[in-house]
ZAZA-260058 format. One record per residue (C-alpha): x, y, z; residue in three letters. Coordinates in steps of 0.02 Angstrom, whole numbers, plus 50000, padded with zeros to 5 digits. Example, Ala and Ser with C-alpha at 12.3 -4.5 7.8 and 13.67 -1.06 7.14 Angstrom:
# residues 2
R     px     py     pz  residu
R  50615  49775  50390     ALA
R  50684  49947  50357     SER
This chain:
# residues 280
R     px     py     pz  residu
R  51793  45425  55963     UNK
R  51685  45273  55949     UNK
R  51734  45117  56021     UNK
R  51680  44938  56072     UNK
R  51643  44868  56240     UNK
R  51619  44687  56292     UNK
R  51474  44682  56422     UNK
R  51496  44501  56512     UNK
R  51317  44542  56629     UNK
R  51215  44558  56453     UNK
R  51267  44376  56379     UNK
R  51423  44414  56315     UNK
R  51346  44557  56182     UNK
R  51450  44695  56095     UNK
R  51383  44875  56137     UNK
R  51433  45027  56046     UNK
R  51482  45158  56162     UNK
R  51435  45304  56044     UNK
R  51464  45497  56092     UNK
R  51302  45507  56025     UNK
R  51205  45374  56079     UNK
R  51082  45478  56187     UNK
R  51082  45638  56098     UNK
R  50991  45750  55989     UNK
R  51052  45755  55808     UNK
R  50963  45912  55795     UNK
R  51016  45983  55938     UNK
R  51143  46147  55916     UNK
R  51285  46099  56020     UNK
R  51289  45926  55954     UNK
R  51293  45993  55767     UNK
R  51409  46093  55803     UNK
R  51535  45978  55904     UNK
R  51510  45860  55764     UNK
R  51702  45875  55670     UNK
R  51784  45747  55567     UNK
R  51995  45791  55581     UNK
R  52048  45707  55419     UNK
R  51891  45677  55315     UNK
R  51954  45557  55160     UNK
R  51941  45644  54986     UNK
R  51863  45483  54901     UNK
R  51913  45525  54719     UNK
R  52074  45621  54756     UNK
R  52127  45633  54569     UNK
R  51981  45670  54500     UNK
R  51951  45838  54384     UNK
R  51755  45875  54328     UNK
R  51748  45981  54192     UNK
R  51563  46071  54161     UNK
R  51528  46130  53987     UNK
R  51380  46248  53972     UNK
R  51215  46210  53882     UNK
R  51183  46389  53843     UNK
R  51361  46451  53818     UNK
R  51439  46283  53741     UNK
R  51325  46148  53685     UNK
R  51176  46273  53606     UNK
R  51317  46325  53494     UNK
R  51320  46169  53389     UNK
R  51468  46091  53321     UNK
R  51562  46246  53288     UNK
R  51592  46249  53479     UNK
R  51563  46088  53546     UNK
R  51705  45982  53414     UNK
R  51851  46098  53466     UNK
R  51806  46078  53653     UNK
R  51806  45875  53609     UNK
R  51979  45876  53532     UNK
R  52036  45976  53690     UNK
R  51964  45856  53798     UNK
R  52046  45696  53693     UNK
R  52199  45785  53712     UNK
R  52198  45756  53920     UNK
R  52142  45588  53902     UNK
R  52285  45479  53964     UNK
R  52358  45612  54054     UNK
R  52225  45641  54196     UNK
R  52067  45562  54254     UNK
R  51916  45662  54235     UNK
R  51748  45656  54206     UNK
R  51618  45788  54095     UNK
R  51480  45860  54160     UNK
R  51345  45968  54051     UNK
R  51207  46069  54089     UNK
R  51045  46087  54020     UNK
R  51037  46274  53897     UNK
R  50919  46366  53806     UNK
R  50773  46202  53822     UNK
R  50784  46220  54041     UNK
R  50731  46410  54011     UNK
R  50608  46375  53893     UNK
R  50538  46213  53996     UNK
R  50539  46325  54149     UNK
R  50460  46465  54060     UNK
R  50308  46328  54042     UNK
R  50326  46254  54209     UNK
R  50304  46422  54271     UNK
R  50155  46476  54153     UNK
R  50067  46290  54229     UNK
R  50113  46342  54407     UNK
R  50228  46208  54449     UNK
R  50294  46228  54632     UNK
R  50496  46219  54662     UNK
R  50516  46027  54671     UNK
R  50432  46000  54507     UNK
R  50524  46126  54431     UNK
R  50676  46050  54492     UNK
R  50633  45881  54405     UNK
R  50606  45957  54231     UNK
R  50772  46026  54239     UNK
R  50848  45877  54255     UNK
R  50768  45793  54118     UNK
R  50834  45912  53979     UNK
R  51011  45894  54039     UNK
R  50995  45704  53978     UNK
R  50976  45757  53821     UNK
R  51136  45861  53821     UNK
R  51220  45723  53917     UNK
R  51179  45577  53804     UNK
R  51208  45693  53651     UNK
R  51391  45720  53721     UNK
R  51407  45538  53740     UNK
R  51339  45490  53565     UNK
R  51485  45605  53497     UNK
R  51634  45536  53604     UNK
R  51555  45356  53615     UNK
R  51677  45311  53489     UNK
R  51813  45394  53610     UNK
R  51800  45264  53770     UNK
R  51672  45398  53829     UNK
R  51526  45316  53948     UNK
R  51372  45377  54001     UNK
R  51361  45391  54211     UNK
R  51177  45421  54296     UNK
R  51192  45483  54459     UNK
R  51124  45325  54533     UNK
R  51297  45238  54479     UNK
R  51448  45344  54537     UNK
R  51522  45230  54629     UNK
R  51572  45136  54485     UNK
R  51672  45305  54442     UNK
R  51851  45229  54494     UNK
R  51836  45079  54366     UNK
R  51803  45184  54220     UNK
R  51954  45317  54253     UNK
R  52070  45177  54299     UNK
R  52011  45122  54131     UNK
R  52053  45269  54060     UNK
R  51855  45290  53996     UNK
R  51781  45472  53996     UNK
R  51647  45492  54096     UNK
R  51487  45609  54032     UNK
R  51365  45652  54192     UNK
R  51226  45759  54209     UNK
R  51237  45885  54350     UNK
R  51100  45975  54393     UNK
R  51074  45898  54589     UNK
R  50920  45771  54593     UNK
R  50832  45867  54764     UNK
R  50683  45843  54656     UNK
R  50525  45852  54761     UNK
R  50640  45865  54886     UNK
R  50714  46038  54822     UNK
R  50691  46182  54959     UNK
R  50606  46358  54920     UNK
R  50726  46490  54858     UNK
R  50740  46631  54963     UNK
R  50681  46738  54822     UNK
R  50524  46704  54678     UNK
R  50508  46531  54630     UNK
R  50653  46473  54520     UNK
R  50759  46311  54598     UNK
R  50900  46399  54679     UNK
R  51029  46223  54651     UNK
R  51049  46232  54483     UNK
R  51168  46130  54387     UNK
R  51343  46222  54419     UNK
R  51303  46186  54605     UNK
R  51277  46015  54562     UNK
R  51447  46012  54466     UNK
R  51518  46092  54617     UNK
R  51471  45982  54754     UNK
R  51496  45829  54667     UNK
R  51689  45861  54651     UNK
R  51675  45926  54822     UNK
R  51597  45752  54896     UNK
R  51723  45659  54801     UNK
R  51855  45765  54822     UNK
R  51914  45806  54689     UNK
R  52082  45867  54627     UNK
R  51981  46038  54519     UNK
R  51820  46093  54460     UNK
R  51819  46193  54301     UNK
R  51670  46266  54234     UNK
R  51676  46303  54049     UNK
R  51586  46431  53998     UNK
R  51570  46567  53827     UNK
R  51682  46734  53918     UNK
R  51849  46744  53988     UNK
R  51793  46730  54168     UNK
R  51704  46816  54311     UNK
R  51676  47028  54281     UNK
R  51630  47128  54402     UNK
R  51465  47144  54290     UNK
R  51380  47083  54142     UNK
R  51514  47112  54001     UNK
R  51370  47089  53881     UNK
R  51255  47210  53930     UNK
R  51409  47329  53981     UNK
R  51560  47370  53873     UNK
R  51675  47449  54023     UNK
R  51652  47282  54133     UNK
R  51823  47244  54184     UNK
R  51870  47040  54212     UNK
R  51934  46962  54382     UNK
R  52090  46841  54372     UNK
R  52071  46795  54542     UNK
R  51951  46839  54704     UNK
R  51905  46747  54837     UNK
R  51721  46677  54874     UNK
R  51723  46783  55026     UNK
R  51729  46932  54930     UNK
R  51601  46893  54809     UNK
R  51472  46853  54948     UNK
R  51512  47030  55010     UNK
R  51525  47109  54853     UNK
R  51388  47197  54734     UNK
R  51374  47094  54582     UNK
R  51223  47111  54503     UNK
R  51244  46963  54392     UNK
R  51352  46829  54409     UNK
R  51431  46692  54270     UNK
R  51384  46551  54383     UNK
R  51261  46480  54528     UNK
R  51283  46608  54688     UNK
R  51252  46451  54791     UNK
R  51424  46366  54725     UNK
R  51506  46536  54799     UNK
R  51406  46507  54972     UNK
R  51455  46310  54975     UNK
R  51651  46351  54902     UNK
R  51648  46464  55057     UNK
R  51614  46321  55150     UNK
R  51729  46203  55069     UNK
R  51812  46062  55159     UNK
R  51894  45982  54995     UNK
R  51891  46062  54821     UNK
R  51942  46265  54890     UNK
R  51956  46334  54721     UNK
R  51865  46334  54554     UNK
R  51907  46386  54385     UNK
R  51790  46475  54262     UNK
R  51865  46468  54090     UNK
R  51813  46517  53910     UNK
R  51797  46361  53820     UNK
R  51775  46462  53634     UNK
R  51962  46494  53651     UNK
R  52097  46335  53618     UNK
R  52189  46292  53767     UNK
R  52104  46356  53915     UNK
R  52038  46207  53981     UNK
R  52217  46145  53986     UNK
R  52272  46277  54074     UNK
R  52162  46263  54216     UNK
R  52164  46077  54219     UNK
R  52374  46100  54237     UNK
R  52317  46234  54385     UNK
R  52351  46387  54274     UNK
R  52246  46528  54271     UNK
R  52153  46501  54122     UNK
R  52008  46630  54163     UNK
R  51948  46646  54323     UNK
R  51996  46571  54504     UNK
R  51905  46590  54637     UNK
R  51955  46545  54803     UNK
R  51907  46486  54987     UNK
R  51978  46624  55101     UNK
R  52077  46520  55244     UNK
R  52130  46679  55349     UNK
């Protein structure tokens, strides 16, 4: 614990006596002595709700109007904000990006870029809703627009840019958008984190390439991580940080083609898929 001390031999000036003033932030022990007992959850009551570009928005209005009604349907009742992802244009702008010879960080920032077209497509549609668009830059003016009730629309694919680090496999940006979605309601704190997606949940494999695939309610991130999945319905790196999780210790994966789901998981049903932080 940090405190002040008044040293009257140096002129009356304030020190800061610091546990680490003369240490190492890099050093092992000091990393790993470094707790926080009650870290504050900054946005408590938030939900963040992803919709998929691929599975939701590259379907057009046939499956992007129904999810808006749903949405309208919570506004008023809880605070939450919509995140989207970028679809079918990031695999086709990577496909390029690839073909040029791009290295990770500028792969990273062309990503990003086709998510704010989703993002202020989303808006244009529920502008007339009290929806507002939110760059990353300006989330901390977050509380005034739930407390006014607004809808935030945010684009979640993490801006590491340049700064993204090599994947531990090929080239592709390993923090893709769901990981983004993920560790924003995680910073905040948030109350849930639903990702909305086009099948019922998580499968123990590829229920499109596989007709006997059978679909997991519940499972914990722990299990995943040690599991064989050879595909998976979201980012592996949101299982690795969930089994990390300080905050946000669950997530729900829900199909968003079917009425009603999202407000199931947003009332903490089971709408899909939860998975877990294992405490034991």
């Amino acid at each position: 614990m940090s405190e002040f001390i008044r040293d009257d031999n140096e002129r009356g000036r304030t020190h800061l006596d610091s546990r680490f003033m003369r240490e190492s932030l890099v050093d092992r022990t000091v990393l790993s002595n470094a707790e926080v007992i009650d870290e504050i959850a900054i946005l408590p009551y938030l939900d963040i709700i992803s919709l998929g570009g691929s599975s939701i928005i590259d379907r057009g209005k046939s499956a992007v109007f129904p999810v808006i009604d749903e949405l309208l349907e919570l506004k008023g009742k809880f605070k939450f904000a919509v995140g989207v992802t970028g679809g079918v244009r990031v695999k086709h702008a990577m496909a390029i990006g690839l073909d040029f010879g791009l290295p990770v960080g500028g792969l990273a920032m062309i990503v990003g870029a086709n998510e704010e077209q989703n993002a202020n497509m989303l808006y244009s549609l529920m502008a007339k809703h009290g929806a507002v668009r939110v760059p990353k830059d300006d989330y901390a003016d977050l509380p005034h627009y739930l407390v006014d009730e607004m809808i935030p629309i945010l684009t979640l694919n993490p801006p590491h840019h340049y700064w993204e680090k090599p994947p531990k496999n090929g080239v592709m940006p390993e923090s893709g958008a769901d990981f983004g979605a993920y560790m924003t309601a995680e910073g905040m704190g948030s109350r849930s984190m639903i990702f909305v997606k086009d099948q019922d949940g998580l499968y123990d494999k590829d229920p499109k390439k596989h007709a006997d695939a059978k679909h997991i309610k519940r499972i914990s991130a722990q299990e995943i991580l040690e599991g064989d999945f050879e595909d998976l319905i979201i980012d592996r790196m949101v299982i690795e940080m969930l089994a990390k999780a300080r905050h946000l210790k669950e997530i729900h994966i829900v199909n968003g083609l079917k009425r009603g789901n999202i407000i199931k998981a947003i009332n903490g049903e089971n709408g899909g898929t939860i998975i877990y932080k294992n405490e034991a």
